[in-house]
N, CA and C of each residue as an Amber inpcrd file, in Angstrom:
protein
   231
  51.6010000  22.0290000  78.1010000  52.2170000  21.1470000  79.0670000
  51.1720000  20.7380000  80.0970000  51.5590000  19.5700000  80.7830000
  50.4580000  18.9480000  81.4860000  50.5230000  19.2320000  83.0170000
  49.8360000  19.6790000  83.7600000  50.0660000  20.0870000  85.2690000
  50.1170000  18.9540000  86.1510000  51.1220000  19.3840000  87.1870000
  51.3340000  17.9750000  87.4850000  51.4630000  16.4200000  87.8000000
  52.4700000  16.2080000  86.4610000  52.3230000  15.2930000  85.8790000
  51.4060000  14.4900000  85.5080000  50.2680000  14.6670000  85.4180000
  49.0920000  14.1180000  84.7760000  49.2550000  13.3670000  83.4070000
  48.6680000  12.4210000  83.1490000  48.8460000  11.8010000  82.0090000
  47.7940000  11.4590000  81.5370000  47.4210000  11.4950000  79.6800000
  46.3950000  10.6770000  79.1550000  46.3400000   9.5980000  79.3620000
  45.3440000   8.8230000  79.6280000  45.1860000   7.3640000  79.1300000
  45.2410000   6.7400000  77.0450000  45.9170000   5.8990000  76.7770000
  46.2480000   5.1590000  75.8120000  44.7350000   4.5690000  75.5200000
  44.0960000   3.9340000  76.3660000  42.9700000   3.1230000  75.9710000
  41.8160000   4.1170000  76.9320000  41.1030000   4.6240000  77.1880000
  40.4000000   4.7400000  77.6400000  38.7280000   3.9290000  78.3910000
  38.6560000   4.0020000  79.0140000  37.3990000   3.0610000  79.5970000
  36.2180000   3.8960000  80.0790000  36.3370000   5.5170000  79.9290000
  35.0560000   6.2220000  79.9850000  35.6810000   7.1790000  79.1550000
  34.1650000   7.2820000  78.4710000  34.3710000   8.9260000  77.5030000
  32.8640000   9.5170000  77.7590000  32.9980000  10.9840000  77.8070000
  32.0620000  11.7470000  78.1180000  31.7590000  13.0370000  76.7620000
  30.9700000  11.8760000  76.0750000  30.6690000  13.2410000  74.9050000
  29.1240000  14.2700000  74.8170000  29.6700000  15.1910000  74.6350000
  28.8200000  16.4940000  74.3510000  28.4240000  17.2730000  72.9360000
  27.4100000  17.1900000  72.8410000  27.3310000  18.4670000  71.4290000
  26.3650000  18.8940000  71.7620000  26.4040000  20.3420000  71.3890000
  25.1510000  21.3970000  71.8790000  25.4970000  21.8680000  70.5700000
  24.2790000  22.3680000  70.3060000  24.1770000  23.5900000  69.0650000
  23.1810000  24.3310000  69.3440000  23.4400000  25.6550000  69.9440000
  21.6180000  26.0590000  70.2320000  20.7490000  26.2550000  69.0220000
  21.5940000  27.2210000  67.7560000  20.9050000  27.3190000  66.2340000
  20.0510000  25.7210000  65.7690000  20.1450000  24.8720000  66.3930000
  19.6650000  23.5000000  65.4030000  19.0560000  22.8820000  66.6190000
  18.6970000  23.6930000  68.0920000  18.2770000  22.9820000  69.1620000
  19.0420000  21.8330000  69.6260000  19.8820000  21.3460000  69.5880000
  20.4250000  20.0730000  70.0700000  21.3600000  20.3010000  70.9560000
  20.8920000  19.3730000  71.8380000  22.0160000  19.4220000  73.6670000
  21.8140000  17.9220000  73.9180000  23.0120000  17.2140000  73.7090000
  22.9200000  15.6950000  73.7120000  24.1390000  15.5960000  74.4670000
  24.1710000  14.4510000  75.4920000  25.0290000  14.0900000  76.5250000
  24.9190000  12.6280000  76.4460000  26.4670000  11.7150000  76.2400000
  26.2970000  10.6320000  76.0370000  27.5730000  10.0520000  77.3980000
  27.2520000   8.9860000  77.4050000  28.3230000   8.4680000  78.4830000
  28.3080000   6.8830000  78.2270000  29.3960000   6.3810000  77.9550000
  29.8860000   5.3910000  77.2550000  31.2660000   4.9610000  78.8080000
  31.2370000   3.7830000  78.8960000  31.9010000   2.8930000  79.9190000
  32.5540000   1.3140000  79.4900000  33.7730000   1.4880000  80.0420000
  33.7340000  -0.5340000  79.7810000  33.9690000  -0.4900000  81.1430000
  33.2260000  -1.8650000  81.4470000  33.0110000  -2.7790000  82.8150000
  33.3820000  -4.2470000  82.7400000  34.3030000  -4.8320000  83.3990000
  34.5860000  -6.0100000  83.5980000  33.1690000  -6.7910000  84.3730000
  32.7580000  -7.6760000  83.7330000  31.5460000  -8.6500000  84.2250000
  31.8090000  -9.3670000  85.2440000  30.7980000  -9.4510000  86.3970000
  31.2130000 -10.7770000  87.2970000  31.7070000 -11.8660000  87.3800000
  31.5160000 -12.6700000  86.0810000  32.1170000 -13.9160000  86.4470000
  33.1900000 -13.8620000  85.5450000  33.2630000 -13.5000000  83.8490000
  34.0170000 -13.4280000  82.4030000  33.3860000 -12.4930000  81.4220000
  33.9200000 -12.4310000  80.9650000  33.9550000 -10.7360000  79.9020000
  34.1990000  -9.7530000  80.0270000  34.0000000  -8.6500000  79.3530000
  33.6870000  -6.9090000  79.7330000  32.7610000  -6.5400000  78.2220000
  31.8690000  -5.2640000  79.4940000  31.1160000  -5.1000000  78.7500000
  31.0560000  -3.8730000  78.3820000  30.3660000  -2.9420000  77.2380000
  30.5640000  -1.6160000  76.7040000  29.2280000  -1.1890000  77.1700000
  28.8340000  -0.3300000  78.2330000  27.4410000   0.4100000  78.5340000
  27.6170000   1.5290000  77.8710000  26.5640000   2.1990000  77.1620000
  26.1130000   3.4780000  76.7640000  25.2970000   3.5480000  77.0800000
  24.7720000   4.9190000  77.4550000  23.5500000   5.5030000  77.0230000
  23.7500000   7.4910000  77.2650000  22.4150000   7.4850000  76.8700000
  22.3470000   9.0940000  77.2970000  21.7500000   9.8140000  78.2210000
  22.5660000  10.5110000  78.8680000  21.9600000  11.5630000  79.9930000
  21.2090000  12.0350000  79.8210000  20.2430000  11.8900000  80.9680000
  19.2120000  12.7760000  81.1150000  17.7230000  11.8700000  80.2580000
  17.9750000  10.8890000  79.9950000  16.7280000  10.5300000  79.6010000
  16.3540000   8.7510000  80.3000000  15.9140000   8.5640000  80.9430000
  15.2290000   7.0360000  81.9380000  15.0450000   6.2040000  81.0280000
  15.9780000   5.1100000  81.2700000  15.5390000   3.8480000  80.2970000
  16.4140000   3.4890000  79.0510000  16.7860000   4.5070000  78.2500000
  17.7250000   4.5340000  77.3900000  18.9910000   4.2370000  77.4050000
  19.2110000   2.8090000  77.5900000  20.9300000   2.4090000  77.9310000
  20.9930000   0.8850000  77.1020000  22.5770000   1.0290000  75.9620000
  22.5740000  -0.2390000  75.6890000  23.7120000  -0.7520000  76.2040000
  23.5940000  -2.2970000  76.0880000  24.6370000  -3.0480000  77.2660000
  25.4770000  -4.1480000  76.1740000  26.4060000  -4.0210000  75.5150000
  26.8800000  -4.9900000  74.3560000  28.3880000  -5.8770000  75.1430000
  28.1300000  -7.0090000  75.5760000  29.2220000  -8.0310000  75.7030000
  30.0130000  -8.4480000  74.9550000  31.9060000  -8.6020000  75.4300000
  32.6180000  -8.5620000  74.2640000  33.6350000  -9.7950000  75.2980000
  34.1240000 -10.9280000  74.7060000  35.1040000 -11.4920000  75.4830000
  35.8760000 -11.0000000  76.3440000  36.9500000  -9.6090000  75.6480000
  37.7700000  -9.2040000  76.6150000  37.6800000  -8.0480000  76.4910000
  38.3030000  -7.0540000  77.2870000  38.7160000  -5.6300000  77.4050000
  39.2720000  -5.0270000  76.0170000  39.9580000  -5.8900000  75.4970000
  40.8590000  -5.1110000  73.8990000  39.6960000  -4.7630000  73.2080000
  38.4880000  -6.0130000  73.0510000  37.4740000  -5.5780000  71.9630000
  36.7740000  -5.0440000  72.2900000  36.2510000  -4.7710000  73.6580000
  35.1490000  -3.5380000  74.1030000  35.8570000  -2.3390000  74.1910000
  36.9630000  -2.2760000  73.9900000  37.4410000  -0.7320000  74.1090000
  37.6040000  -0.4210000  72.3760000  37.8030000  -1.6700000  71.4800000
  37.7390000  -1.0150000  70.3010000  36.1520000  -0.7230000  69.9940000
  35.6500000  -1.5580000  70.5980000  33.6520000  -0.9150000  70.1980000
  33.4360000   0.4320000  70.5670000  34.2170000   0.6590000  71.9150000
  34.2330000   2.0100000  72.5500000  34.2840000   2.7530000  71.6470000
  35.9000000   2.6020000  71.2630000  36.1810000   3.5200000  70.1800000
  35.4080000   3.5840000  69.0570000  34.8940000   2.4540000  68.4970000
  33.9730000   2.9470000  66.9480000  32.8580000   3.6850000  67.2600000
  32.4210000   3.1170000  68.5000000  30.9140000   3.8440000  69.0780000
  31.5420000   5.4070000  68.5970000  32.0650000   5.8110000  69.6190000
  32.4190000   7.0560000  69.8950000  32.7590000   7.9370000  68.3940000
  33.4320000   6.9650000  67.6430000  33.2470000   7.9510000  66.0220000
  32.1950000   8.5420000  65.5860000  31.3260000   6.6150000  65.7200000
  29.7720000   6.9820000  65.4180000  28.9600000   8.6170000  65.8360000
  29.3010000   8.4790000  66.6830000  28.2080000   9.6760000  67.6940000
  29.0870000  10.8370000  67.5520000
């Protein structure tokens, strides 16, 4: 049960993924966003924590299709 009343979000607009494995060395931190653009669109930012420079920025007409990129991204990884 959910403490009070808290609710999931249906679509989400940030996800914060993690995988560590110490046996295989890997500690990867990703952070994925949709952002409504200044003038028209929204856009899907990724990149990964902890490393300078590494961020991609993909423009989508509206909010429905950057949150489904969200979502495929996020399978991906």
């Amino acid at each position: 049960m959910l403490d009070g009343g808290a609710q999931f979000e249906i679509f989400p607009t940030d996800l914060h993924l993690r995988r560590v494995e110490p046996a295989l060395n890997i500690n990867r931190f990703n952070r994925m966003t949709v952002q409504r653009n200044l003038f028209e669109g929204t856009s899907l930012i990724w990149r990964r924590v902890g490393t300078a420079g590494r961020q991609r920025i993909d423009v989508h007409i509206d909010e429905g299709r950057a949150i489904s990129a969200l979502m495929a991204l996020a399978r991906q990884k």
